[in-house]
C-alpha positions in Angstrom: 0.0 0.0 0.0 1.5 2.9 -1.1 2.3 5.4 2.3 1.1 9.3 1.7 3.7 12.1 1.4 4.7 14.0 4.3 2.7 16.5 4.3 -0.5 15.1 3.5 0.3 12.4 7.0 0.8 15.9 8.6 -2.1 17.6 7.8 -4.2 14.6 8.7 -2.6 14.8 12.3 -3.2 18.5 12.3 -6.9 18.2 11.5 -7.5 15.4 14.5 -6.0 17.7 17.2 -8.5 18.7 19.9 -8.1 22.2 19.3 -7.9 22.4 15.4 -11.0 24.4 15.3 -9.3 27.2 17.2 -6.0 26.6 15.2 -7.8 27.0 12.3 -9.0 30.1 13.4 -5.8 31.7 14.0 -4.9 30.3 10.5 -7.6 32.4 8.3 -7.0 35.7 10.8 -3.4 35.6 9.5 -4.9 35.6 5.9 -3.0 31.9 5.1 0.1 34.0 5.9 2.9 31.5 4.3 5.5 32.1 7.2 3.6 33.6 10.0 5.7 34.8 13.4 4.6 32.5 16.4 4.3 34.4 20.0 4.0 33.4 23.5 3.2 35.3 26.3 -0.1 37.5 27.2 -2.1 41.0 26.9 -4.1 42.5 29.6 -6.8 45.2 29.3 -7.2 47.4 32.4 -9.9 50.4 32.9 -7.3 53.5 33.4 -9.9 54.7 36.3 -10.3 51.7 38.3 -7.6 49.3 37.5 -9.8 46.9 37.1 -9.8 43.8 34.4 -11.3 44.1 31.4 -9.9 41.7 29.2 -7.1 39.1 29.6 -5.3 36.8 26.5 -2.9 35.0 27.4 -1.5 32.1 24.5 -1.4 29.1 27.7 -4.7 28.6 26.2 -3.9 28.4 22.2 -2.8 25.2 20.0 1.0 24.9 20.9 0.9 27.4 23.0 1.6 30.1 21.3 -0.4 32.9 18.7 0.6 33.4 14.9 0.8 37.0 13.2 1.3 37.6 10.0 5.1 37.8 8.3 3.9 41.5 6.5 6.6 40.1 3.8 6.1 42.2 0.5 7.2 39.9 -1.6 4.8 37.6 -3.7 6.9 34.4 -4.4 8.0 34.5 -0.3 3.9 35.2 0.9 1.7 35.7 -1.6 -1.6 36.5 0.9 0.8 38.8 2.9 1.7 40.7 -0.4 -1.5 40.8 -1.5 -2.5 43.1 1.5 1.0 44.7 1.3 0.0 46.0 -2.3 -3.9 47.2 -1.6 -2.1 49.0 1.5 0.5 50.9 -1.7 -2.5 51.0 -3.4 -4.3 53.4 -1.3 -0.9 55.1 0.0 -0.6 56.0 -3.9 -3.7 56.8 -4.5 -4.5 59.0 -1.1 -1.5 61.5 -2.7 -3.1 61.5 -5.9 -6.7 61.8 -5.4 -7.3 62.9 -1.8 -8.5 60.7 1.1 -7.1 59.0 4.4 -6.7 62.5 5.7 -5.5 64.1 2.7 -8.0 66.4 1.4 -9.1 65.7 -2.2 -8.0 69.1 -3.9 -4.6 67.6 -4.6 -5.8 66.6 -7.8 -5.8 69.9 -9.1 -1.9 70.4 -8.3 0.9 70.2 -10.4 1.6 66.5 -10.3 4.3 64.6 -12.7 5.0 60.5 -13.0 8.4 60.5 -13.7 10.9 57.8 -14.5 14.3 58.1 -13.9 17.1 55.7 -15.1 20.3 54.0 -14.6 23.4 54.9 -16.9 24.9 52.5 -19.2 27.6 49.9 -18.1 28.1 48.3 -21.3 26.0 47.2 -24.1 23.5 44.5 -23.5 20.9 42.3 -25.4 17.6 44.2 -26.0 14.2 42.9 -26.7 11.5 44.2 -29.6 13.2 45.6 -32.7 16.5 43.9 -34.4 18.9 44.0 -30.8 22.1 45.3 -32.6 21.3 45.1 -35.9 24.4 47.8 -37.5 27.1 45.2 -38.7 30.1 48.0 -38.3 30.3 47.8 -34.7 33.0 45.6 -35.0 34.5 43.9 -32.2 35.7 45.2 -28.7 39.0 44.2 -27.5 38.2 40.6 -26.2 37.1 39.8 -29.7 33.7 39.8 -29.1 31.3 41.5 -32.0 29.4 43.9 -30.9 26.5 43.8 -32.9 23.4 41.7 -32.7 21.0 40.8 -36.0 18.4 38.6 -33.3 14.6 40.0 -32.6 14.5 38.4 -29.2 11.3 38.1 -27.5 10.6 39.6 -24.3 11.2 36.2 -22.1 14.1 35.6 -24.0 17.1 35.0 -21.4 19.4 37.2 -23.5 17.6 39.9 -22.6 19.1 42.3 -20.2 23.0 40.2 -20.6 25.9 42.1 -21.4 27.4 41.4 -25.2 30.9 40.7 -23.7 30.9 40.3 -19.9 34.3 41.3 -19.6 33.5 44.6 -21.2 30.9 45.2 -18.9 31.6 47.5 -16.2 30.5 45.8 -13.3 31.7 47.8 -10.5 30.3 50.9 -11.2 27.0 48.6 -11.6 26.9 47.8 -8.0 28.3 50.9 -6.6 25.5 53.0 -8.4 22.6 51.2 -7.2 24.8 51.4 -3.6 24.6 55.2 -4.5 21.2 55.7 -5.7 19.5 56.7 -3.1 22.2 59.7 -2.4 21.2 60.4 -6.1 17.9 60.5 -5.4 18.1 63.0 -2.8 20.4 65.5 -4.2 18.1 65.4 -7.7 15.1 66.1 -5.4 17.3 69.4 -3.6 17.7 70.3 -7.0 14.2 70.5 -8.4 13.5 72.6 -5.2 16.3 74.6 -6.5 15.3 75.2 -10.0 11.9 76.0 -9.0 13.1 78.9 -6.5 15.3 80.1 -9.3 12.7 80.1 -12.0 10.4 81.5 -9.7 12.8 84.1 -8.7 13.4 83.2 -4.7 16.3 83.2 -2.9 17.1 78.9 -3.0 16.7 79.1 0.6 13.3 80.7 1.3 11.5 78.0 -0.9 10.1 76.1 1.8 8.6 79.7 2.7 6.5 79.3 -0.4 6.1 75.9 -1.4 6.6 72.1 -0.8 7.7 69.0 -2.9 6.4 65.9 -2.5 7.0 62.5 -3.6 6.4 58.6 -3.7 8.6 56.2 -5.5 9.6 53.2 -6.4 12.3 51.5 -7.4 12.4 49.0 -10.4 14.9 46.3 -12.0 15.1 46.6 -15.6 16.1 43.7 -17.2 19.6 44.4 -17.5 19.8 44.1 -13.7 19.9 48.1 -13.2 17.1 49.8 -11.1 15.4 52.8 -12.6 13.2 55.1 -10.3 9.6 55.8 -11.0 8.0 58.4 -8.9 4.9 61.2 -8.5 5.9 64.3 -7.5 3.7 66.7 -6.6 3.9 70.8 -5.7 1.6 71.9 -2.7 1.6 75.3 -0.6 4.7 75.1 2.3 1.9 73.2 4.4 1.8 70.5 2.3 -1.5 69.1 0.8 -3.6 71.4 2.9 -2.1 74.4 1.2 -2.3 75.6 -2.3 0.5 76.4 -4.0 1.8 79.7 -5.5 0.5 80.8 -8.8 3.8 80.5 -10.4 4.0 77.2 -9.4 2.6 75.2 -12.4 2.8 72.1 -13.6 5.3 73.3 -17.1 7.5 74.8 -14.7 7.4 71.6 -12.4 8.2 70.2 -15.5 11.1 72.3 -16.5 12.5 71.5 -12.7 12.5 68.3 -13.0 14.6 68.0 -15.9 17.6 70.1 -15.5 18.8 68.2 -12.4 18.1 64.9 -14.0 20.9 65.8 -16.3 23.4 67.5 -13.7 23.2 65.7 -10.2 26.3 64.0 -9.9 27.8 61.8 -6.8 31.7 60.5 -6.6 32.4 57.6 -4.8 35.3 57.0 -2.1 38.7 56.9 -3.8 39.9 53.0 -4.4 43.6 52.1 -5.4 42.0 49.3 -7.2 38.8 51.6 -8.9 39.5 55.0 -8.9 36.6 57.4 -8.0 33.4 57.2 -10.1 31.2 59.6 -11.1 28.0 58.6 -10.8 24.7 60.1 -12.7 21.5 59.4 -14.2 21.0 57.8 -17.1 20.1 60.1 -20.1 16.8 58.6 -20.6 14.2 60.4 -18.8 9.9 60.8 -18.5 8.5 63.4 -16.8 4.4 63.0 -17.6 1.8 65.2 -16.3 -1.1 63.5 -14.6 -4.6 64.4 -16.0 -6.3 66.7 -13.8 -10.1 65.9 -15.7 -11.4 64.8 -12.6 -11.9 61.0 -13.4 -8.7 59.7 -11.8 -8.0 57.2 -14.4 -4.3 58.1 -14.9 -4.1 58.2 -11.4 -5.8 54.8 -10.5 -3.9 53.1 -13.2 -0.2 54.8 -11.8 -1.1 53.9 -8.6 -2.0 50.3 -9.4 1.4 49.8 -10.7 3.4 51.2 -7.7 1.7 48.6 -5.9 1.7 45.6 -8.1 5.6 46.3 -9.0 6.4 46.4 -4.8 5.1 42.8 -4.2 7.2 41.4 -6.6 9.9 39.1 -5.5 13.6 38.8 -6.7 12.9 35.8 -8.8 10.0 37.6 -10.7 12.1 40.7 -11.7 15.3 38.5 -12.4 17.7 40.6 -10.0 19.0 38.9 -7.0 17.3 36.7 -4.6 14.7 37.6 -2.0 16.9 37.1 0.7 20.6 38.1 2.3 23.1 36.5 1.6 26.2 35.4 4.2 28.9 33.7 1.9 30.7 33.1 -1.4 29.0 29.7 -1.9 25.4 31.6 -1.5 26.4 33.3 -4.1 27.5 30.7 -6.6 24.2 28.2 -5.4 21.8 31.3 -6.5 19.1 30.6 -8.9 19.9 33.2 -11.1 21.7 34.0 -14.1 25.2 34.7 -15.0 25.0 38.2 -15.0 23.3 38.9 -11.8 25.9 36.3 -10.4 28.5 38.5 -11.2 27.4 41.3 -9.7 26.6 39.5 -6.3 29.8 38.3 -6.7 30.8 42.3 -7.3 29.5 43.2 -4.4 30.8 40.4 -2.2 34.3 41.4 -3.6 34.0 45.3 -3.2 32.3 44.8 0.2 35.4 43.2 1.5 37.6 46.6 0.6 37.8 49.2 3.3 37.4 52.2 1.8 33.5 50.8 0.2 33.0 49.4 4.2 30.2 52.3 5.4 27.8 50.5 2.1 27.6 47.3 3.6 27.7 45.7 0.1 28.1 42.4 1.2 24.6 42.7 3.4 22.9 44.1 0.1 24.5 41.7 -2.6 21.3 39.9 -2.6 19.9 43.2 -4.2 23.2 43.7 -6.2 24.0 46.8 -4.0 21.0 48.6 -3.9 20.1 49.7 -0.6 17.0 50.6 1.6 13.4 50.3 0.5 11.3 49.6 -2.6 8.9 51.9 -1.8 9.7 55.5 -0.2 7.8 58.7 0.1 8.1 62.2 1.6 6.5 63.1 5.1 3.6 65.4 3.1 2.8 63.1 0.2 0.2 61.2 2.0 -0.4 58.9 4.8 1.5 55.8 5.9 1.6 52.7 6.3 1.4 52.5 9.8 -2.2 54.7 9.7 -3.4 52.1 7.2 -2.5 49.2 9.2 -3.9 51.2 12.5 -7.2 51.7 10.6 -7.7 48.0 9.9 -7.1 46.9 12.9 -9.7 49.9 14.1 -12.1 48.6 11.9 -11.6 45.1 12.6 -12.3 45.4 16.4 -8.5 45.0 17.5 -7.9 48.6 19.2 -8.9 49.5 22.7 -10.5 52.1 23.9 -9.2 55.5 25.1 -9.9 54.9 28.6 -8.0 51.7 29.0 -4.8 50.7 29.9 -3.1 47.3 27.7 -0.3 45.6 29.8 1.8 43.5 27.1 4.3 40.8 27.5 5.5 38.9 24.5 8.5 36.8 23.2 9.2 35.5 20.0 9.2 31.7 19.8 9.7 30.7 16.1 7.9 31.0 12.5 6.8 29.1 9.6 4.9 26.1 9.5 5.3 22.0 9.1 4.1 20.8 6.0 0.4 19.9 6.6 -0.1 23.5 8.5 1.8 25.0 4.9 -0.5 22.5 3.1 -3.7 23.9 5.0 -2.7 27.8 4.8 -2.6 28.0 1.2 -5.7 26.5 0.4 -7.4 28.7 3.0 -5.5 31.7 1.4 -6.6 30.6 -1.9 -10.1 30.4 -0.3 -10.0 33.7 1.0 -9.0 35.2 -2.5 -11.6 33.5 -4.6 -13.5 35.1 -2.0 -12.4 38.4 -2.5 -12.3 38.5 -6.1 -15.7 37.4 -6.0 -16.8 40.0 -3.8 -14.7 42.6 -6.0 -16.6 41.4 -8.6 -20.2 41.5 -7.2 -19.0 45.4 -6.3 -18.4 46.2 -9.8 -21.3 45.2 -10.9 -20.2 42.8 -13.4 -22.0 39.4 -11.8 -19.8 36.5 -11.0 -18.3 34.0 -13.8 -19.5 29.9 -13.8 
């Protein structure tokens, strides 16, 4: 008789537990979370006036002792139900900025607002998709003998996509220390817009603040070359932020004048290396700066938020640049599932980690990201709300906050995460449960009926 997998004998022991009910519970509150965090210890509710108990939790009582919270991981291919919320909270972030709401009142869609895309430089020719690649046969050959022309249409999924014609060509240093660098970038091209605008608008560079403000959310995305480029909204409100107007010089043309100019001169040097030199690191010359449509609808700004939030979810393995997570040795490296190229950066970063002068970039903790540091996602203080008040609110309206006039006495330790195989088994078919159900529900919303 043939035995049945692991799991399976898992989940069957699982379901005959006592106390599955109340595990299962836990299960569908964390969504189907893939990895949730497992707690022990206990919360007490006290009236602030009396001292007296009003409610008392304490995890003595739950399956194995112990609670399970969701992981909150972003990324799709490590939690796809924690994603999932992890995107409709981007969504609304985005959207709040763009169209008002979640405190933000909704005359900020009649400001100067831009979606604009910002890119890395070259660091040697690569493959590229759509028309002929390299189709000009004079290119010739670079010094390793290599030809640097390319006659192929390759498809979009086509592996050579994004890979460098001669790998030894390809600067690969200056790879990893501009995405270790970008965010320094970033910031001096936003100090420059605010520049430009004072300037344009005839201001002393320091009294801008006095008369406007600059906000922003971006994100940062992998091209297939293995190079972020930055997508962001920017918007120009009164020096209050989104409850101010702003000056009636500032519109958007002259937004759109700012933002170019510093795009184009921002520059930031590296640290002197015997064995590198110092770089000079810019933009690339390709850049977008679109105005958002201010008709009213919100259909430019639905559709720019919805892609801020679908593009932060996505894991390492879906955008083809490093892995989703750290990585602590040369042979983590070289076991990677990923290609040659993205290899060699990791293995860029491992190597220029190790040199002194590049220690304060901690490129060996980000050569899982190929040097690029810090969040996906950022935003300025004004732009809108955070994610933080968007968890707050859900909890709010789910029940989980106490009142005012109460006191919440908390102890808690951390005892482990993840699950065994039957529990994994049994979370993603209630998290695929719980989207069917939401799509559903989506669906009945829209008023398009339900499919058979």
């Amino acid at each position: 008789m043939r035995q049945l997998p692991e799991a399976d004998r898992d989940a069957i022991r699982i379901a005959q537990d006592p106390q599955f009910t109340r595990w299962l519970d836990q299960i569908t509150a964390t969504g189907g979370c893939a990895h949730p965090v497992q707690l022990s210890g206990s919360t007490t509710t006290l009236d602030s006036s009396t001292g007296e108990i009003i409610q008392h939790y304490d995890t003595r009582n739950e399956p194995g002792e112990r609670l399970l919270i969701r992981c909150r991981n972003r990324r799709s291919t490590v939690c796809a139900p924690c994603s999932r919320l992890h995107a409709g909270d981007t969504y609304h972030l985005v959207r709040a900025g763009l169209l008002g709401g979640k405190n933000i009142p909704a005359t900020v869609r009649d400001r100067p607002r831009l979606f604009i895309t910002l890119t890395a430089p070259s660091f040697g020719p690569v493959h590229r998709d759509g028309d002929r690649c390299r189709p000009r046969r004079d290119r010739g050959r670079c010094k390793h003998g290599r030809t640097l022309g390319c006659g192929a249409i390759h498809d979009t999924n086509d592996p050579l996509v994004g890979q460098p014609l001669c790998t030894d060509c390809y600067d690969y240093p200056a790879h990893v220390l501009w995405h270790a660098h970008a965010g320094k970038l970033w910031d001096r091209f936003v100090i420059g817009v605010r520049r430009q605008l004072a300037t344009s608008a005839g201001l002393v560079q320091s009294h801008f603040a006095q008369h406007a403000r600059l906000s922003f959310a971006r994100v940062a995305e992998y091209q297939k070359r293995a190079a972020v480029h930055v997508h962001a909204v920017v918007r120009l409100d009164g020096p209050n932020g989104p409850d101010d107007e702003p000056p009636p010089w500032g519109t958007t043309d002259r937004l759109t004048d700012a933002v170019r100019g510093p795009a184009r001169r921002v520059r930031v040097r590296t640290a002197h290396s015997p064995a590198i030199g110092e770089l000079d690191l810019r933009w690339g010359v390709q850049l977008d700066a679109r105005p958002l449509r201010t008709d009213g609808v919100g259909r430019d700004d639905d559709a720019v938020a919805a892609y801020v939030a679908k593009y932060v979810t996505k894991g390492a393995s879906e955008t083809g640049a490093g892995t989703d997570r750290a990585v602590t040795n040369r042979d983590d490296i070289e076991s990677a599932p990923v290609s040659e190229h993205v290899r060699t950066l990791m293995r860029a970063c491992w190597r220029l980690g190790g040199l002194p002068e590049y220690e304060p970039l901690h490129l060996r903790a980000w050569a899982h990201t190929l040097g690029y540091r810090g969040h996906i996602l950022t935003k300025s203080r004004a732009y809108s709300t955070t994610y933080a008040a968007l968890r707050a609110e859900r909890a709010h309206h789910m029940g989980h906050t106490a009142s005012t006039e109460t006191v919440t006495e908390r102890q808690w330790r951390y005892v482990g995460s993840g699950h065994s195989p039957g529990a994994a088994l049994i979370a993603a078919g209630i998290a695929e449960d719980l989207e069917l159900n939401q799509k559903i529900t989506a669906e009945l919303r829209a008023g398009r009926g339900v499919s058979g």
